[in-house]
C-alpha positions as CSV (number, residue, x, y, z in Angstrom):
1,X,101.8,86.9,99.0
2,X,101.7,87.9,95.3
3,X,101.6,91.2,94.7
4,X,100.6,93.4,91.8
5,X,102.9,96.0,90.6
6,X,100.9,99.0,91.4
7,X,98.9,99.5,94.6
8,X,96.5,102.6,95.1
9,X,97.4,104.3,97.1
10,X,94.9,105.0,99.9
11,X,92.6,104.0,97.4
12,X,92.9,106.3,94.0
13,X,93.9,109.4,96.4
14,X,94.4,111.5,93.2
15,X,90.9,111.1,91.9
16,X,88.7,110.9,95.0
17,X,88.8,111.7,98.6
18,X,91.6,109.2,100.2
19,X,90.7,106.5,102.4
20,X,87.1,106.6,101.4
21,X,84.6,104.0,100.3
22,X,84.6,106.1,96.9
23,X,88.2,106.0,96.4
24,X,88.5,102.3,97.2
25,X,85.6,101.8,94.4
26,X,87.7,104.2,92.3
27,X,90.6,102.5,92.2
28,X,89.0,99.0,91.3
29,X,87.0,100.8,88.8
30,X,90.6,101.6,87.4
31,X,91.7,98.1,87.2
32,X,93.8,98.0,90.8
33,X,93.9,94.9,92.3
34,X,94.7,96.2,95.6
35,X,94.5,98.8,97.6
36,X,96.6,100.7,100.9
37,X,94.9,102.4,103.7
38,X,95.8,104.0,107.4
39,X,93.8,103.0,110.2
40,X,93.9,104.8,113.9
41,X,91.4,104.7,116.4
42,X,88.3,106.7,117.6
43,X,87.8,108.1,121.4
44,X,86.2,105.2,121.8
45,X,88.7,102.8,120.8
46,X,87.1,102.3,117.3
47,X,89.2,101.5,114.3
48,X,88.9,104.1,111.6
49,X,89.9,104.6,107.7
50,X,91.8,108.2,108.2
51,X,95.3,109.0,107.3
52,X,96.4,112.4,109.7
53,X,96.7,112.7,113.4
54,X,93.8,115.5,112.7
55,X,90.6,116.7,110.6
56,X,91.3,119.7,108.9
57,X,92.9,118.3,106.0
58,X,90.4,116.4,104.3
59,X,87.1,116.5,106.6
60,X,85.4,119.4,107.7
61,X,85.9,118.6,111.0
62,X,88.7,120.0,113.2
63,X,91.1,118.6,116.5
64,X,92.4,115.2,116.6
65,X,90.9,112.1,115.6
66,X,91.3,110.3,118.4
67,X,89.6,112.9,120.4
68,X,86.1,112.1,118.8
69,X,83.8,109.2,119.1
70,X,82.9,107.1,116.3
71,X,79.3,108.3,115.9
72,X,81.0,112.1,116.1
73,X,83.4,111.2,113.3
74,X,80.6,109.6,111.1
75,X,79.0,113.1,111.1
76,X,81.3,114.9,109.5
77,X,81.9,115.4,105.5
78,X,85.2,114.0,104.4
79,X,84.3,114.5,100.4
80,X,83.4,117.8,99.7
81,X,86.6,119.1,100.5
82,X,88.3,117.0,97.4
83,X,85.3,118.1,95.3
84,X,81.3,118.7,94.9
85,X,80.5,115.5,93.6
86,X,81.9,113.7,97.1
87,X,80.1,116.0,99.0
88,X,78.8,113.8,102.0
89,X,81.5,111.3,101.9
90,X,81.8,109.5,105.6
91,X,85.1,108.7,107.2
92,X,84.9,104.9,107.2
93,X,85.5,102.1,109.4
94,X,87.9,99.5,109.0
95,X,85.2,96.7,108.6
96,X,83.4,98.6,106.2
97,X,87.1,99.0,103.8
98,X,87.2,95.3,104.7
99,X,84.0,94.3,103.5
100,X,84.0,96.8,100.2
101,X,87.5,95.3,99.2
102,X,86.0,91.8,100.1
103,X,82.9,92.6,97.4
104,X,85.7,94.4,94.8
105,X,88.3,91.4,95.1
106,X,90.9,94.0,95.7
107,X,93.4,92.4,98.0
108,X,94.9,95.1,101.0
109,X,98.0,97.1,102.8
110,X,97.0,97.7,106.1
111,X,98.6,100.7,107.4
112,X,98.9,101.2,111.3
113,X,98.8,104.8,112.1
114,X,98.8,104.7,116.1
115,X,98.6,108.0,118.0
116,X,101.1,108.5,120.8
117,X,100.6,106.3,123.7
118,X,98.4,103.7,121.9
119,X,100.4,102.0,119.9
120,X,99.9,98.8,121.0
121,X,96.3,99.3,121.6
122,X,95.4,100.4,118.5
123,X,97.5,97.3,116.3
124,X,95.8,95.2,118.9
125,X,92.1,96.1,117.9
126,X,92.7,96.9,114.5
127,X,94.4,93.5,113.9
128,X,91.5,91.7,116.0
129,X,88.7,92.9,114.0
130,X,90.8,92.1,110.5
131,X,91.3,88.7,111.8
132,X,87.7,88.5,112.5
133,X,86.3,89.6,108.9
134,X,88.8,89.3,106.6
135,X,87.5,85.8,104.6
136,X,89.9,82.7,105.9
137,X,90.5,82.1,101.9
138,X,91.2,85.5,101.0
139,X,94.7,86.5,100.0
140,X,96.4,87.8,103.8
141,X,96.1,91.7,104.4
142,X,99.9,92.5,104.4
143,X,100.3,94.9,107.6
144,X,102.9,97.7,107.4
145,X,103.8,100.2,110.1
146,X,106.2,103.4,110.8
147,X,105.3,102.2,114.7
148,X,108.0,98.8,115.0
149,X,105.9,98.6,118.2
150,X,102.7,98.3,116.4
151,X,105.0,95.0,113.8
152,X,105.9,93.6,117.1
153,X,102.2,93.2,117.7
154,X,100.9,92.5,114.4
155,X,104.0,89.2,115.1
156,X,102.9,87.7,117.9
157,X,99.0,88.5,116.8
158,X,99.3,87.3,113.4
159,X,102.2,85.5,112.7
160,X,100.9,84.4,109.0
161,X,100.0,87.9,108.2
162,X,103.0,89.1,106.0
163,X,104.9,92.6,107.3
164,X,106.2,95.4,105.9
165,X,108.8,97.6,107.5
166,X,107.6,100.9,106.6
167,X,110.4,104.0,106.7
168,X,111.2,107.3,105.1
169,X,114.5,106.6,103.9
170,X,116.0,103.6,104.4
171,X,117.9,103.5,107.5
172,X,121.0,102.1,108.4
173,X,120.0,99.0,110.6
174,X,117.2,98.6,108.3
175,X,118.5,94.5,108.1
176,X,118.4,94.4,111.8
177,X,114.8,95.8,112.5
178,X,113.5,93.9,109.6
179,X,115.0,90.7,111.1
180,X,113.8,91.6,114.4
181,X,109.8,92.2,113.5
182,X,110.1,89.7,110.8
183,X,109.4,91.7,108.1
184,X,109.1,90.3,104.5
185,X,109.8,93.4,103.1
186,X,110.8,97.3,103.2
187,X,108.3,99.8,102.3
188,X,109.8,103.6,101.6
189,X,110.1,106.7,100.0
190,X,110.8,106.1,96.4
191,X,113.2,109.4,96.4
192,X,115.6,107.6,98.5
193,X,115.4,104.6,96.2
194,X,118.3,103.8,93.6
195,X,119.8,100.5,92.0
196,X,122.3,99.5,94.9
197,X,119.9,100.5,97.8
198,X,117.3,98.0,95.8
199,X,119.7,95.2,95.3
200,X,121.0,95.2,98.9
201,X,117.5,95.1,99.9
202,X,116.6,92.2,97.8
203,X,120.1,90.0,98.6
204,X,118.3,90.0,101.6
205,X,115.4,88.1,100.5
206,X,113.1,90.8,101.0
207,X,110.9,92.9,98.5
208,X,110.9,96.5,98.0
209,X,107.9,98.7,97.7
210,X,107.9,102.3,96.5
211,X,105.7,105.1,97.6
212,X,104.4,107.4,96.5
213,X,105.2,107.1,92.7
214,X,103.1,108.9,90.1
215,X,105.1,109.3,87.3
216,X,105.1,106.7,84.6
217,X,108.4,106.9,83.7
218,X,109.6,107.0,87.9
219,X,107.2,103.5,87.6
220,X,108.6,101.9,85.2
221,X,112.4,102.9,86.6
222,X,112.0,101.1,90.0
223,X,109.7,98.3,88.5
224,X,112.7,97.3,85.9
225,X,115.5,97.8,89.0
226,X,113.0,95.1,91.0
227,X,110.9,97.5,93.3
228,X,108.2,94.4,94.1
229,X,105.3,96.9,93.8
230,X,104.9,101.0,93.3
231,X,102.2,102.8,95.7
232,X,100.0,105.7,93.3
233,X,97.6,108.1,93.4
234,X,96.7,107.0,90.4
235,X,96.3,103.3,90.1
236,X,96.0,101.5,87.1
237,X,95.7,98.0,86.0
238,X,99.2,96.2,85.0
């Protein structure tokens, strides 16, 4: 897939609540042409928009996600906590990102976020219901993953569908796993990132993408060493 240089970063995180219908509007109101976001699952085996393991952080809920039902999560506020004017903000679902980015053109990184124990399950769902709406002519979602468990079944799910190893720092047998899940790319911290971890990287055939980079001049450093594409708060068009 082609991608653009700078992808929002769970929307336009620094400028509205992340992974929120507002903050995938924001960042195509910026100019981004596409857009990352985390999906886990409900209690009741629901995929949802929602980057942590729990509430607190940016609902005003509290306790685990996967320990509510979708109809409890869709009652809570997950605005007002990033400011007044996103007061009543709802946690989404993944079909409703996947029909907003659908009506914004704004192509996607789907993130896997599995909780413990349902790894499989929730690549499973979450990759059967993209599957099912994402438009057959539609540039393919590109899948990413900390979870190689959760790659192994976005593979043999949806074989098409390109992959991104997702990691920290870049590990040693970073070659070998992205061999192994068949992964077009590696997706990591940009901190860990410098000219000779790039280039090894891309002698591989594979792209780099950097996260989370919101600093111009950081941007434009790892764009002009080849990073394929930078992750940011603060998207912009490019």
């Amino acid at each position: 897939m082609i991608l653009p240089p700078v992808i929002g970063h769970r929307g336009a995180a620094g400028l509205a609540p992340e992974n929120t219908l507002a903050s995938f509007r924001r960042a195509a109101g910026l100019g981004a042409r596409m857009v990352e976001f985390d999906v886990r699952l409900s209690s009741d085996s629901v995929p949802v928009v929602f980057h942590d393991d729990d509430l607190e952080r940016t609902s005003n809920g509290s306790g685990p996600v996967a320990a509510r039902t979708l109809a409890e999560l869709k009652r809570l506020d997950a605005g007002r906590w990033f400011g007044p004017d996103f007061a009543g903000e709802a946690i989404p679902t993944l079909a409703e990102v996947l029909a907003l980015c659908r009506d914004l053109d704004l192509a996607v990184n789907l993130e896997i976020k599995p909780d413990a124990g349902r790894e499989a399950e929730t690549a499973r769902l979450a990759l059967a219901q993209a599957q099912a709406l994402w438009p057959a002519r539609a540039p393919l979602p590109l899948v990413s993953s900390f979870a190689g468990s959760c790659l192994e079944v976005a593979l043999d799910l949806a074989p098409a569908w390109p992959r991104g190893l997702l990691v920290e720092a870049i590990p040693e047998d970073w070659r070998a796993r992205a061999e192994r899940l068949g992964c077009c790319g590696v997706h990591a911290n940009h901190s860990g990132l410098d000219a000779a971890t790039i280039a090894v990287i891309m002698a591989s055939g594979r792209r780099v993408l950097a996260y989370t980079v919101n600093d111009r001049t950081r941007e434009s450093e790892l764009l002009g060493l080849g990073v394929a594409a930078i992750f940011s708060d603060f998207p912009h068009s490019s």
